[in-house]
DOSE-246938 format. One record per residue (C-alpha): residue in one letter; z, y negated, x negated; chain. Coordinates in steps of 0.001 Angstrom, whole numbers, plus 524288, in hexadecimal, padded with zeros to 5 digits. Layout:
BEGIN
residuo,Z,Y,X,cadena
A,Z,Y,X,A
...
END
This chain:
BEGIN
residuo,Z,Y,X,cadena
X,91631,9062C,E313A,A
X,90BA1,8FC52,E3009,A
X,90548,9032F,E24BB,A
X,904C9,91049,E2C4F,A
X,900B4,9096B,E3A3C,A
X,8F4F9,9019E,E30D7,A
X,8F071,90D72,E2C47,A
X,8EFAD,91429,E3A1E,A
X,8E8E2,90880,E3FA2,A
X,8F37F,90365,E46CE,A
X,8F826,8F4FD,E458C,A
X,90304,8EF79,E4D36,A
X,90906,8DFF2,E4C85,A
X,9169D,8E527,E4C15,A
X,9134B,8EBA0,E3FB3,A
X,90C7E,8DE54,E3731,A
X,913F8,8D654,E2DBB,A
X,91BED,8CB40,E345B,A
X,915CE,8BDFD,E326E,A
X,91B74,8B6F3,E2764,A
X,92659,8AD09,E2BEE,A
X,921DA,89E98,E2A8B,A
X,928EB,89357,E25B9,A
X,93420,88DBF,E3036,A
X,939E9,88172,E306F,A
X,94444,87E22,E275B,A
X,94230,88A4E,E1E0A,A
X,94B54,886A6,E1513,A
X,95943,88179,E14D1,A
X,95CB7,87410,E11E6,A
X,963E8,8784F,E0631,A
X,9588B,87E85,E024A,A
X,94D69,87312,E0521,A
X,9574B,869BA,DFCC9,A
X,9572E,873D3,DF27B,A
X,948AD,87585,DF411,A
X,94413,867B5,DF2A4,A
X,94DAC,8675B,DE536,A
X,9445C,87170,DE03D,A
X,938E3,86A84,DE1C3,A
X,93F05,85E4E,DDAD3,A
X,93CAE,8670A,DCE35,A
X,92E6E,8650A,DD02B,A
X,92E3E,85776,DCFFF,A
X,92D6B,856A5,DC184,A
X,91DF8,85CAE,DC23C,A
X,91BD0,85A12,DB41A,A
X,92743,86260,DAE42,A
X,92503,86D2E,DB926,A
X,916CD,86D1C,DB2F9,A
X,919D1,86D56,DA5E3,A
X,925B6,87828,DA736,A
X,91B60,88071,DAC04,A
X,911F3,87D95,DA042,A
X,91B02,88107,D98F6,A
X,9219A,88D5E,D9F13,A
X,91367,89460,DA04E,A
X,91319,88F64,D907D,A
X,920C5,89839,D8C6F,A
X,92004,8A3E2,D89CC,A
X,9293B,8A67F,D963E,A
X,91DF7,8A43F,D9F44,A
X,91744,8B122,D9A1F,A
X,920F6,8B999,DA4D5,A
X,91B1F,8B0DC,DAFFB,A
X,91984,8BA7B,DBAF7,A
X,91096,8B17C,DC4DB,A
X,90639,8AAAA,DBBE8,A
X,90500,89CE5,DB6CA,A
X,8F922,89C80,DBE6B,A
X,900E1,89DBB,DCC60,A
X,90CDF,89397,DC531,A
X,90295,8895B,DC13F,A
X,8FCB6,88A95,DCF8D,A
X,907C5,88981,DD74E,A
X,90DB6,87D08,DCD6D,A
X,8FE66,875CC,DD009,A
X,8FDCC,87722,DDECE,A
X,90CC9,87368,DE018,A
X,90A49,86685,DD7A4,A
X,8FC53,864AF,DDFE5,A
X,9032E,8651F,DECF8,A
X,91198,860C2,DEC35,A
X,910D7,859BF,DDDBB,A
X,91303,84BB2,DE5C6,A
X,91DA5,84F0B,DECC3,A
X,924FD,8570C,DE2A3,A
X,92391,84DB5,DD804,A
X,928CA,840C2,DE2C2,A
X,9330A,84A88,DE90C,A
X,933C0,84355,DF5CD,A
X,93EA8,84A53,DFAE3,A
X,937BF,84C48,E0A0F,A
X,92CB2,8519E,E01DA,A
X,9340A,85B12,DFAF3,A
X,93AED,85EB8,E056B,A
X,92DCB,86230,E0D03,A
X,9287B,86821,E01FC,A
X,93520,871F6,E010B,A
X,932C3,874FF,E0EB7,A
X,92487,8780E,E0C40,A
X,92733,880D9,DFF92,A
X,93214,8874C,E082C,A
X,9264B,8878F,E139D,A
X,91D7E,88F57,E0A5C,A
X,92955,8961F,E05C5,A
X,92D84,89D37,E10ED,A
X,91D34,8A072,E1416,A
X,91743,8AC7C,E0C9A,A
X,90CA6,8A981,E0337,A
X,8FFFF,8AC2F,E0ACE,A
X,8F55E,8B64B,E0254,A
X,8EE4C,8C20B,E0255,A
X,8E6DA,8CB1D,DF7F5,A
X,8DC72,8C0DA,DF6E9,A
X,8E40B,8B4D5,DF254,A
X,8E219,8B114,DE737,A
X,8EC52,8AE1A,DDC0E,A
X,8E9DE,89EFD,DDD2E,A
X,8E883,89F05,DEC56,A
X,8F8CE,8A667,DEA35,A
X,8FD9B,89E43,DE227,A
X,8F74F,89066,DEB44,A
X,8FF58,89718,DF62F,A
X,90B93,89559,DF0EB,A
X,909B6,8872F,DEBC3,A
X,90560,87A3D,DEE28,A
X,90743,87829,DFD54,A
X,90C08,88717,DFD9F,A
X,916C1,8842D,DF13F,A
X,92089,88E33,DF4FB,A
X,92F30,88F59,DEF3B,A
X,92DB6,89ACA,DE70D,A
X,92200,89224,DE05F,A
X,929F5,8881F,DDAEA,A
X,93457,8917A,DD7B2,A
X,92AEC,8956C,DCEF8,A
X,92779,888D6,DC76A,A
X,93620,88677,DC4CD,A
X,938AC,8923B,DC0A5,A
X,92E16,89141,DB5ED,A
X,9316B,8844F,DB296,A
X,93E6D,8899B,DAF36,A
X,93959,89487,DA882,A
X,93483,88BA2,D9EB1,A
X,94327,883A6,D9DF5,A
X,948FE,8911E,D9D65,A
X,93FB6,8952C,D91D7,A
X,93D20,88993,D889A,A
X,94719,88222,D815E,A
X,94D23,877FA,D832E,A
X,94838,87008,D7954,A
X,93974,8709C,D80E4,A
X,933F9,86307,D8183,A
X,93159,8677D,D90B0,A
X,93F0B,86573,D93AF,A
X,93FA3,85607,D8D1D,A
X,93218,85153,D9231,A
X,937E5,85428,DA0A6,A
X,9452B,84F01,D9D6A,A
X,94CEA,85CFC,DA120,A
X,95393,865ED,D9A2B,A
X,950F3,875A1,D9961,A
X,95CED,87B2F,DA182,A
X,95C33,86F73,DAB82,A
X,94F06,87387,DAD3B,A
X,9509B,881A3,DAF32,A
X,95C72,87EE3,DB70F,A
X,953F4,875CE,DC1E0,A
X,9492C,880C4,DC073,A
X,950C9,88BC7,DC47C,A
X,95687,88498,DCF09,A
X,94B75,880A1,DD4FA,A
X,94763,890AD,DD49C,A
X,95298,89364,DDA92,A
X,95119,88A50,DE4E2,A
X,9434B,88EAC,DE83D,A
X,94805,89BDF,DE83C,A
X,952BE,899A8,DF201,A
X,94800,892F6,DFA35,A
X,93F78,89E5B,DFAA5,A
X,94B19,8A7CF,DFD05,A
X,94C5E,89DC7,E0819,A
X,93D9D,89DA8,E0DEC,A
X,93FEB,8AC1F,E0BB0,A
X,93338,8AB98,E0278,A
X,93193,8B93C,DFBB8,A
X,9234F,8B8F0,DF491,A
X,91E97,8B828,DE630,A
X,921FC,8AAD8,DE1EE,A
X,92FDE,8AD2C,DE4CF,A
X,93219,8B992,DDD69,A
X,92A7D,8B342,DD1EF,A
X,93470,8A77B,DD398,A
X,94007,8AEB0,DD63A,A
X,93BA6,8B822,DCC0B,A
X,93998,8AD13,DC0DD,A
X,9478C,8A588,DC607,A
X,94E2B,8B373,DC0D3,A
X,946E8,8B39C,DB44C,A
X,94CAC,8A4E7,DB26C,A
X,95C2C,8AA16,DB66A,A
X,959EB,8B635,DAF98,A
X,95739,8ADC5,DA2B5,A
X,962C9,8A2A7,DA541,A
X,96BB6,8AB4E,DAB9A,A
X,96B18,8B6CD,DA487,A
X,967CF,8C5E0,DAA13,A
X,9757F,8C935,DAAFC,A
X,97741,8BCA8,DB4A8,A
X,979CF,8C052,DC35B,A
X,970A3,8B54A,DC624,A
X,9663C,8BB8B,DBFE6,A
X,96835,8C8AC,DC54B,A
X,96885,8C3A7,DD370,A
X,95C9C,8BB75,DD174,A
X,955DC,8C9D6,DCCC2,A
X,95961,8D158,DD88B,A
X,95280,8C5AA,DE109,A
X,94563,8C715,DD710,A
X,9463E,8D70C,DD959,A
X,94946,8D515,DE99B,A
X,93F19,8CBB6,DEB04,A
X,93482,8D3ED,DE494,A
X,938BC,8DF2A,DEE4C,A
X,93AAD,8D7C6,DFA2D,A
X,92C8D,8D2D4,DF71A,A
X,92869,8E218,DF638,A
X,923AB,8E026,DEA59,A
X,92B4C,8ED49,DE415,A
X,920F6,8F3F5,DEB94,A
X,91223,8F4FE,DE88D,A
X,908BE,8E8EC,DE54D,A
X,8FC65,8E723,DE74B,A
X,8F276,8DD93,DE9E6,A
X,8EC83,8E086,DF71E,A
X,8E769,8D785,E03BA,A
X,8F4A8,8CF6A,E020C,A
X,8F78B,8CFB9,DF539,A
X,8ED65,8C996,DE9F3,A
X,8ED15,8D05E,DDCA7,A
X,8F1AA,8C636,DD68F,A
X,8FE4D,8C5B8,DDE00,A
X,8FF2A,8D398,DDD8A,A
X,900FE,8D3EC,DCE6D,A
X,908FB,8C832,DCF2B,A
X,91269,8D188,DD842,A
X,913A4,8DBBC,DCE52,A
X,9165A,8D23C,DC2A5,A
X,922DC,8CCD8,DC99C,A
X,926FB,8DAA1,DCCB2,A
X,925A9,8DF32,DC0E4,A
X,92CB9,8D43E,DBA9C,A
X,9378F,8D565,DC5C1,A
X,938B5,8E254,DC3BF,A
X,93A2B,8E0A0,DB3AC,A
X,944EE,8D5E2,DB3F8,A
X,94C08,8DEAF,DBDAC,A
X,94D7C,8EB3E,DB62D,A
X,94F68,8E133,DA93B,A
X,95D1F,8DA62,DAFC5,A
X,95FE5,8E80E,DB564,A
X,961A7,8EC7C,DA95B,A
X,96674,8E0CE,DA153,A
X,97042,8E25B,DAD8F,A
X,971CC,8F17B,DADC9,A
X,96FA2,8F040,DBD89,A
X,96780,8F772,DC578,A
X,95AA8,8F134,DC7A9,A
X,9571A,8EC66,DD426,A
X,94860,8EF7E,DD231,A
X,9431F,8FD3A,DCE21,A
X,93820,9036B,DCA41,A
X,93A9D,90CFE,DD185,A
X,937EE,90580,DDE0A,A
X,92EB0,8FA67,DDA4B,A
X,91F56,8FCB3,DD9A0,A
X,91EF1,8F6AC,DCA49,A
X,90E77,8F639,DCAD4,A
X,90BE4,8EEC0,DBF99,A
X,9051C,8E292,DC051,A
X,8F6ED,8E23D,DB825,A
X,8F5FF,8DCC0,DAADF,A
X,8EF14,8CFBE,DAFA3,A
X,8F201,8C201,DAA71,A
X,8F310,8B89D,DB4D1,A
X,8E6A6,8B085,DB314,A
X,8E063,8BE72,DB612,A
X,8E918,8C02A,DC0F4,A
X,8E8D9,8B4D8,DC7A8,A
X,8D900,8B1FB,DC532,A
X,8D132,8AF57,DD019,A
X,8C766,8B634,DCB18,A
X,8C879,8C648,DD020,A
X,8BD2F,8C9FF,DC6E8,A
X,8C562,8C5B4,DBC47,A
X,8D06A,8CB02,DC177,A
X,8CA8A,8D80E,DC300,A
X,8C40F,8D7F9,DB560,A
X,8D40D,8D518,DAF37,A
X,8D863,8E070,DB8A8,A
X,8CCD4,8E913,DB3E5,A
X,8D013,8E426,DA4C1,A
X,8DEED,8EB3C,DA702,A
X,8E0EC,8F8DE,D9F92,A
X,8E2F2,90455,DA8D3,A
X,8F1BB,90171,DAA02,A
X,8EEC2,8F2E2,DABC2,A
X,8F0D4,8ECF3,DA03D,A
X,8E92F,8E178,D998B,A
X,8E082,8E680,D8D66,A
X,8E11B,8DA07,D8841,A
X,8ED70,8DE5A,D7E80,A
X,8F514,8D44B,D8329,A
X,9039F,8D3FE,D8B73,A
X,9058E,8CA0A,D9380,A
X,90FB3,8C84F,D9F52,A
X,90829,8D2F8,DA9BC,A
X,90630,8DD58,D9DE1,A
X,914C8,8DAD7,D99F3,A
X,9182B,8DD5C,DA831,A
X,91138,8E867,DA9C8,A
X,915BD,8F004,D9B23,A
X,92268,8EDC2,D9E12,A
X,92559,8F1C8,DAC19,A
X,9247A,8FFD1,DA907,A
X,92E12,8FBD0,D9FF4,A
X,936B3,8F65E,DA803,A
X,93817,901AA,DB074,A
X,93D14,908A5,DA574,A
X,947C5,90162,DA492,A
X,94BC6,90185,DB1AE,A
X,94C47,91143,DADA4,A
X,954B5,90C7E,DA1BE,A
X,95DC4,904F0,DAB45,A
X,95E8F,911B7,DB4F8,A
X,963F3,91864,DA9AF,A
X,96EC3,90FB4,DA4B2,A
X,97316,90DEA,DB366,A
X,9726D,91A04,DB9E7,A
X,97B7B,925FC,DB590,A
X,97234,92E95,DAE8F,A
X,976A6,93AB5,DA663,A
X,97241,93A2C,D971F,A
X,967BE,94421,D9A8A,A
X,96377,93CFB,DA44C,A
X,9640D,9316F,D9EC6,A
X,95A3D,93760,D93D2,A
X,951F5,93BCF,D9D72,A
X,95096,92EF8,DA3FB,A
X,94D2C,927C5,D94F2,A
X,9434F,931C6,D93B6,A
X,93BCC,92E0C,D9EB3,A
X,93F7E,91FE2,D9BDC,A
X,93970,92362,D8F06,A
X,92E16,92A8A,D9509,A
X,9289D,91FF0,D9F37,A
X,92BC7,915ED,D9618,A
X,92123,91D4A,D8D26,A
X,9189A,91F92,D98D3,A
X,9184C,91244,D9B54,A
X,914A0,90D83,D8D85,A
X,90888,917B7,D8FFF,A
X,902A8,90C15,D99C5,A
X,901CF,9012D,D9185,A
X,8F725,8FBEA,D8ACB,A
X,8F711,8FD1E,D7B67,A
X,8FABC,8EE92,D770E,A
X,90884,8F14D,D7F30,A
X,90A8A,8FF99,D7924,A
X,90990,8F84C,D6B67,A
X,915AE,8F141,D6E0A,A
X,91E39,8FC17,D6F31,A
X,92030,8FD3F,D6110,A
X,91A8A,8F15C,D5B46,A
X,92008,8E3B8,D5904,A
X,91606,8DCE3,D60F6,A
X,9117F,8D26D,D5855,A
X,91D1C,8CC50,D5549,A
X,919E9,8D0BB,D44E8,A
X,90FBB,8C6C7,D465E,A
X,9102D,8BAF2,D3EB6,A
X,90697,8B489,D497C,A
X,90AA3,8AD18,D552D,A
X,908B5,8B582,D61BE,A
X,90721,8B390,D70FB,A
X,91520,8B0C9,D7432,A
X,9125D,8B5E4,D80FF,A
X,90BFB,8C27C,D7A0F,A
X,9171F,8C2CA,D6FF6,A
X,9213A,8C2D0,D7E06,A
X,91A12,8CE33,D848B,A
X,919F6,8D4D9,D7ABA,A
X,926CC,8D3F8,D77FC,A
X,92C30,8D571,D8500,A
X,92398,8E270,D87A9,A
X,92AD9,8E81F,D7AD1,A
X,93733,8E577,D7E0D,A
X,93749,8EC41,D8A30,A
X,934E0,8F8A6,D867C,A
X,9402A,8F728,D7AE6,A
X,94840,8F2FB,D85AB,A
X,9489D,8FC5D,D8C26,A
X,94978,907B5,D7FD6,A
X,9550A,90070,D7B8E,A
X,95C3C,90261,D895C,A
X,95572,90F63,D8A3D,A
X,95D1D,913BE,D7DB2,A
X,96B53,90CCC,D82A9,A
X,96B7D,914F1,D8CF6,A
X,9680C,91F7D,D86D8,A
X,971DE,91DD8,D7ED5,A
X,97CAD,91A9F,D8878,A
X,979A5,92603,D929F,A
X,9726E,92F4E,D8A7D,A
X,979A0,93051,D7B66,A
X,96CF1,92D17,D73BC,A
X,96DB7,9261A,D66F4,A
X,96AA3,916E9,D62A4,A
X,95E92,91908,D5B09,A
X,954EC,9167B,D64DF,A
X,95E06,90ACB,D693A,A
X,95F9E,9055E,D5BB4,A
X,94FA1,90786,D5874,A
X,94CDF,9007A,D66D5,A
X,956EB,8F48F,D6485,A
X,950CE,8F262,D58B3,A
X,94321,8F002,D5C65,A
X,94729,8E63F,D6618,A
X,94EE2,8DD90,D5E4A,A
X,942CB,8E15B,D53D8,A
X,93ADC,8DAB8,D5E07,A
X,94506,8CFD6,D61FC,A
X,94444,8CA54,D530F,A
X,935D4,8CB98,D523A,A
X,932C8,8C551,D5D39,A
X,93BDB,8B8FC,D5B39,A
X,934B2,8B69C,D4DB2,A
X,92989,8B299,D5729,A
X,92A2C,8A3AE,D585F,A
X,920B6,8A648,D65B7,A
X,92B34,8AEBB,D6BCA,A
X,93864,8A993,D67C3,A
X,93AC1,89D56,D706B,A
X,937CB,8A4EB,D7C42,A
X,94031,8A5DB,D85A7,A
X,93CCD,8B36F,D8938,A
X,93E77,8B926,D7BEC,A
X,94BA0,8B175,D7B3B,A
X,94E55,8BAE6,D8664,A
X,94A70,8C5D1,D7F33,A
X,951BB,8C3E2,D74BE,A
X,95DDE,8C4C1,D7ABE,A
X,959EA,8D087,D857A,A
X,953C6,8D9E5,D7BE1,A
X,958EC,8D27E,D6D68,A
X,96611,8D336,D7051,A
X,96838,8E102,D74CE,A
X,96123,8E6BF,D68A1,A
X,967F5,8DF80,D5EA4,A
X,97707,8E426,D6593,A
X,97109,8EFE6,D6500,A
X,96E02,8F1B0,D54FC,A
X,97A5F,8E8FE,D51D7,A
X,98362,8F2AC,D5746,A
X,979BE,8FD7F,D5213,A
X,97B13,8F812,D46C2,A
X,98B91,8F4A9,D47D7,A
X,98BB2,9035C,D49A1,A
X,983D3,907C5,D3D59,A
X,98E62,9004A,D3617,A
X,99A27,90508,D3BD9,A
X,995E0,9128A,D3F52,A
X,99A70,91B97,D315C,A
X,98EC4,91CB3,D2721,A
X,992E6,92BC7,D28BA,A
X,98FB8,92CBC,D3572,A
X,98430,922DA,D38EB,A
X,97724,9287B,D36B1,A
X,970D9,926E0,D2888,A
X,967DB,91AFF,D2E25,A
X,96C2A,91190,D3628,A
X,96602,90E09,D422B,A
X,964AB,900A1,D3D87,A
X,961D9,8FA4B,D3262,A
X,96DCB,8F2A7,D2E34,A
X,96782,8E6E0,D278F,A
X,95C86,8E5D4,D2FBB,A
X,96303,8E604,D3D29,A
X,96D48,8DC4F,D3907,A
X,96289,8D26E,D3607,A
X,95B47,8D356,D41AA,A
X,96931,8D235,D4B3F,A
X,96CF9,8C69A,D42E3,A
X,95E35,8C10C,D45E8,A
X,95FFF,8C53D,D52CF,A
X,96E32,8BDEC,D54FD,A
X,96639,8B1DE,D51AE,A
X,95BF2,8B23A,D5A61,A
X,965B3,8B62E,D64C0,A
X,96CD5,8A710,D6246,A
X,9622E,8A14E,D6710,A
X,964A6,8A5D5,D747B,A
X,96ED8,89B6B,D7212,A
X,96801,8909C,D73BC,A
X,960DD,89296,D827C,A
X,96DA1,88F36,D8BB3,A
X,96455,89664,D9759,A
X,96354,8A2E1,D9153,A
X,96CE9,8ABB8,D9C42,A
X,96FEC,8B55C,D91EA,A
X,97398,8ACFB,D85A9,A
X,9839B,8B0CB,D87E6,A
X,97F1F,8BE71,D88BC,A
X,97589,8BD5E,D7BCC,A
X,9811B,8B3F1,D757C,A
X,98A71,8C08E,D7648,A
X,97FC4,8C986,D715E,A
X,97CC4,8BEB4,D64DD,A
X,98AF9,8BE9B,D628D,A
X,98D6A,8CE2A,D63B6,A
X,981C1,8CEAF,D5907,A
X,98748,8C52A,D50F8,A
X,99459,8CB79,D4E1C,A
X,98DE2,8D786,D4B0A,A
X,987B0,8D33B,D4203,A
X,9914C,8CAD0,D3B05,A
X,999A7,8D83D,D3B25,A
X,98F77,8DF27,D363C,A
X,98CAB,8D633,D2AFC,A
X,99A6F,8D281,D286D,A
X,99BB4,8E1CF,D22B5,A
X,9947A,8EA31,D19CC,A
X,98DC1,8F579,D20AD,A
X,99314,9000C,D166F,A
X,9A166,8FBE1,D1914,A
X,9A04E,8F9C7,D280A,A
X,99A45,9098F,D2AE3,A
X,9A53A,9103F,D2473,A
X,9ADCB,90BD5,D2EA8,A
X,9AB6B,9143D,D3B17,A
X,9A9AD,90E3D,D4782,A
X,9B7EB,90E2B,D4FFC,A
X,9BB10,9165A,D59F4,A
X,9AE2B,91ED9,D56AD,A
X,9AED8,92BC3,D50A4,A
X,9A577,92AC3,D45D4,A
X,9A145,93995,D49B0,A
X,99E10,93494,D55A8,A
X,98FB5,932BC,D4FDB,A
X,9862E,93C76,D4D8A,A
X,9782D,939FD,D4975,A
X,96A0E,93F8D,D49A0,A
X,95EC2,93814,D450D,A
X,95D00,92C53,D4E86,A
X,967CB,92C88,D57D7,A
X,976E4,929B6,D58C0,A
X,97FA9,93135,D624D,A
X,98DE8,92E94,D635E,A
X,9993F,93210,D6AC5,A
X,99967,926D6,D723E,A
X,98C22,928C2,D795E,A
X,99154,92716,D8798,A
X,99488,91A6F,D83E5,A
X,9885F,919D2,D7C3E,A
X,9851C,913B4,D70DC,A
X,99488,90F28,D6EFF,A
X,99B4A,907E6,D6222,A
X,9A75B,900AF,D61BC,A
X,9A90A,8FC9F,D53E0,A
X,9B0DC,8EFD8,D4CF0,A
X,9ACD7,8E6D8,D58D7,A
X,9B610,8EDA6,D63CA,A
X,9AA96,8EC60,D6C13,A
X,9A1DF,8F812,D73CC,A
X,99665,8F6A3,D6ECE,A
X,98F46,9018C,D78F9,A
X,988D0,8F697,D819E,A
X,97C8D,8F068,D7B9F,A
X,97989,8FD44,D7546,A
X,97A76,90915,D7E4F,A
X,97B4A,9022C,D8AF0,A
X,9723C,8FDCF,D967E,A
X,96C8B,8EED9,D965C,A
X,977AC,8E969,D9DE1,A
X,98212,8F167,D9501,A
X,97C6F,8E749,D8886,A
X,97E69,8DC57,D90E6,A
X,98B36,8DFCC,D9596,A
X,98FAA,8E129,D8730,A
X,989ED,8D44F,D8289,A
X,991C8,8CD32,D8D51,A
X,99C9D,8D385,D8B0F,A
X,99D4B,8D3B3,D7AA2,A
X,9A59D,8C5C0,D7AA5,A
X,9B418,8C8BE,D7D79,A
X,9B67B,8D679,D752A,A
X,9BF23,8D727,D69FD,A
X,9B5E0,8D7DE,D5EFE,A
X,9BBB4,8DD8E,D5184,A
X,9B519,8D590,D470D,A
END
C-alpha cells in the first residue's frame, strides 16, 4: 500500500515503518546476565585470543571466511581499545555493566545507510557499540582454529590448554551469545554470520546426520528469510555496496550447506531455488570490496568479465561461490528426483534437463574454470602450490562429480540404466582423492580430511562392490572387459583404507563411527578378494541370481533386478543396493547399519 500511495503522491503516518524499539530496563534475564558475564571471562586471556586469530586467518580453513578479516581484525582492535581494562581485570560490577551494555546495543539496530562506509559498519558494531553477535564471532573463529589444527600445535602448550577444552569453552561461549541475541530479539548480519559459523563448528563435531546439527540449519535458513534476505539485494539509499555483496555471500553459502545436509539426509530442503533470488555476488576480493577508495572500486568492478568474473585466472572464495551455485541448484533437482515419485520416463526427462542446465551453466564461466572439468588441476605437479588455490580448485571439481555420481544412482534406481557412467564417475573422484592427498600443502587440512570421507568414501564402496561383482558374476556372462581394472582398483582401495585410518586419530571429527564402518566394510572386501584367485572365484555364480538375468551392450549393464536397482547379494549375506543405486541418505543409512549382519566369510 505504501509503494502504490508513494507513487500517487500520497503519504500518510499510519502507513511509515514503526520506530525501532529501544533498549528497556533489565533486557535480559538473570540467568542470562550470569551466563553473559561467563562469556566475557574467555576474553580475559587477550594474548591467546590474539594469537588464535593469527593463526586461524593463517589455515587454510580461514579461506571460506564469509565477512572479511578486514571487518574481524576491526571489531577485535576497537573491543581491546575500549573495554581491554576491564576485560582483562574482570571486576565482576564491570562485567556485569558491560553485559548490560552489549545486551543495550544488542537489542538496538545497527544505524547506516547507502553511504557508510565499510569501516564506519564495522566501528558500529564494536568498541563502545560491541554487540553479542560480535563476540560470537571471535569465539567461534578461535575455535575454528582448535577444531582444525592438531593437537600437537605449540598454540595449545604456550597457553597451557588443551585442543577439545578449548573448542569446548569456545562453542559455549557462541552459544551463549546466541541465546542472548535470541533474547534482545537481535536479527541482523552479525548474527546469521555467527549463528551461521556455530553450525559449521556442530556440523564438523557432531556430524551431518546429528539432530543437533540439523536443528541448528533450519535456524541459519529461518534467519536468512525472516531477515528477507531470500528476496532481492541491492545496494540502494540504505544499503552500502559493500554490505550488499556481503548479503549475497551468506545466502549463497546458506543456501549451499542446506541443499548439501538435505541430501546427505535425503530430506526435503527447507530453502529452494525456486523461491530465493540467488543473484550472485561479484568476483571481488575483500581488500577491493571493502576499500575506501570508490575509484578503485569501480576500476575492480569495471576489470570483471561480462558474467562477473575476475580475469586474473585465479579462484578464490567469491569466484568459488559464484561457479558453484548454479551447481548447487542442480542438485536440489537431483534430490527432487530421488524423493518425489517420478515414472522412469519421467525421471529421464527430468536428468535431461538436469543434464542440459548443468551444460548451460558451464557456458558462463570463464576459461581457467572450464579447464577443470577434465583436467587434474595441478596436482601432476612436482612444485608446491597455493594451498588455498590447490582447495578451490579442488572443491569446484568435486561438485560437479558430485552431483554426476548421484545423477547416475538415481538413474539407476528409478530409471533401469546401467553402471558405466557410475563406475567411470566414482573413479575420477577417488582418482582425485589419492592425488590430492600426495600434496603435503593439502593433506593436514581439516577441510580435505572432510573430503575425504564425504566424497572418498562413497567412490571407493562403490568400485569394491563393482569390483566384488566382476568376480562373482560368471566369466560367461559378464561382458568381455571389465568395468574395472582388477589390479589397479585393488591398489588404490587398499591406499584408500589407509588414508581413511587417519580419521582415527581427530576424537572431534562427528562422522569418524560412520567413516570407521565404511574403513572396515572396505577392508573385508578386500581381504576376500585377495584371499581367492579371480579365475576360481567367477565360475561360481552369484546366489539367488539367475545368471541370465544379465544381458549386455557395449557400456551398460541391465538386470532383472532394476527396481531395486543396482542389487547383489553374494557370499556376504548382505544387500549391497544402498551405496550404489541409492539417494545420499540411502549410503549413509547402509554404512550405519553394516555392523550387526551375519557376514559369510
Amino acid at each position: 500500500m505504501r509503494e502504490d500511495l508513494t507513487q500517487l503522491g500520497i503519504t500518510s503516518p499510519g502507513l511509515q515503518q514503526a520506530p525501532a524499539v529501544h533498549f528497556q530496563k533489565n533486557p535480559i534475564s538473570r540467568e542470562r546476565l550470569a551466563s553473559g558475564c561467563r562469556a566475557l571471562s574467555f576474553l580475559q586471556n587477550r594474548a591467546m585470543i590474539d594469537r588464535g586469530i593469527d593463526l586461524f586467518f593463517q589455515s587454510i580453513e580461514c579461506v571460506h571466511i564469509h565477512c572479511g578479516e578486514f571487518i574481524v581484525r576491526q571489531w577485535l582492535s576497537q573491543l581491546w581499545f575500549v573495554h581491554g581494562d576491564t576485560l582483562s581485570t574482570q571486576t565482576p560490577e564491570q562485567v556485569r555493566q558491560l553485559c548490560y551494555t552489549i545486551s543495550e546495543n544488542t537489542a538496538i539496530p545497527q544505524v547506516f545507510d547507502g553511504s557508510t562506509t565499510a569501516r564506519q559498519w564495522v566501528y558500529s558494531a564494536t568498541g563502545k557499540h560491541i554487540r553479542w553477535g560480535v563476540i560470537a564471532m571471535i569465539a567461534n573463529y578461535v575455535g575454528t582454529y582448535a577444531l582444525v589444527t592438531a593437537s600437537s600445535d605449540p598454540f595449545f602448550q604456550e597457553f597451557n590448554v588443551d585442543r577439545t577444552s578449548l573448542l569446548s569453552q569456545m562453542t559455549e561461549v557462541s552459544d551463549i551469545c546466541l541465546e542472548i541475541c535470541r533474547e534482545c530479539s537481535a536479527l541482523d548480519d552479525t548474527f546469521i554470520w555467527a549463528l551461521f559459523e556455530n553450525y559449521n563448528i556442530t556440523k564438523y563435531t557432531k556430524g551431518e546426520a546429528s539432530y543437533a546439527t540439523y536443528r541448528i540449519s533450519a535456524e541459519v535458513s529461518s534467519a536468512l528469510v525472516a531477515m528477507g534476505l531470500h528476496q532481492e539485494i541491492k545496494a540502494n539509499s540504505r544499503v552500502p555496496f559493500f554490505l550488499a555483496e556481503l548479503r549475497k555471500r551468506v545466502r549463497a553459502l546458506v543456501y549451499m550447506e542446506e541443499i548439501s545436509i538435505a541430501t546427505f539426509l535425503g530430506r526435503p530442503p527447507r530453502l529452494s531455488h525456486r523461491y530465493i533470488n540467488l543473484d550472485l555476488p561479484l568476483d571481488l576480493t575483500d581488500e577491493q570490496l571493502f576499500s575506501d577508495n570508490p575509484q578503485w572500486l569501480a576500476a575492480a568492478i569495471a576489470r570483471l568479465d561480462q558474467q562477473g568474473y575476475n580475469q586474473d585466472g585465479k579462484i578464490h572464495h567469491v569466484t568459488w561461490i559464484r561457479s558453484s551455485l548454479g551447481f548447487v541448484e542442480r542438485k536440489e533437482d537431483i534430490l527432487e528426483l530421488s524423493l518425489r515419485n517420478f515414472t522412469p520416463d519421467e525421471v529421464r526427462r527430468n536428468a535431461a534437463m538436469i543434464r542440459q542446465k548443468t551444460d548451460k551453466h558451464w557456458a558462463t564461466l570463464p576459461q581457467y574454470m572450464l579447464n577443470l572439468r577434465d583436467g587434474t588441476f595441478g596436482l601432476e605437479r612436482q612444485q608446491r602450490l597455493d594451498v588455498n588455490e590447490l582447495h578451490f580448485q579442488n572443491v569446484f571439481r568435486q561438485g560437479h562429480l558430485a552431483n554426476t555420481l548421484l545423477l547416475h544412482r538415481v538413474l539407476m534406481r528409478k530409471a533401469g540404466t546401467g553402471p558405466s557412467g557410475l563406475i567411470k564417475t566414482a573413479q575420477t573422484i577417488l582418482g582425485d582423492v589419492l592425488r590430492l592427498y600426495r600434496r603435503v600443502e593439502m593433506s593436514a587440512a581439516t577441510s580435505f580430511i572432510y573430503f575425504l570421507a564425504v566424497h572418498g568414501l562413497r567412490s571407493a564402496v562403490i568400485l569394491v562392490i563393482e569390483l566384488l561383482k566382476q568376480e562373482q558374476v560368471p566369466a560367461s556372462t559378464y561382458p568381455v572387459e571389465s568395468l574395472l581394472p582388477r589390479s589397479r582398483t585393488i591398489q588404490d582401495i587398499c591406499i584408500f583404507v589407509s588414508k581413511l585410518s587417519d580419521l582415527d586419530s581427530d576424537p572431534m571429527f562427528g562422522d569418524r563411527e560412520l567413516c570407521e564402518k565404511g574403513r572396515k566394510f572396505l577392508s573385508r572386501v578386500l581381504d576376500k578378494l585377495l584371499d581367492r584367485p579371480s579365475t576360481t572365484i567367477t565360475e561360481r555364480p552369484l546366489p539367488h541370481l539367475d545368471a541370465n538375468a544379465y544381458a549386455f551392450s557395449n557400456d551398460t549393464v541391465h538386470n532383472a533386478y532394476v527396481s531395486e536397482g543396482y542389487s547383489m547379494t553374494g557370499d556376504f549375506g548382505l544387500e549391497m543396493s544402498g551405496p550404489v543405486a541409492g539417494a545420499d541418505h540411502e549410503f549413509r543409512l547402509w554404512l550405519e547399519n553394516i555392523e550387526g549382519r551375519d557376514w559369510i566369510l
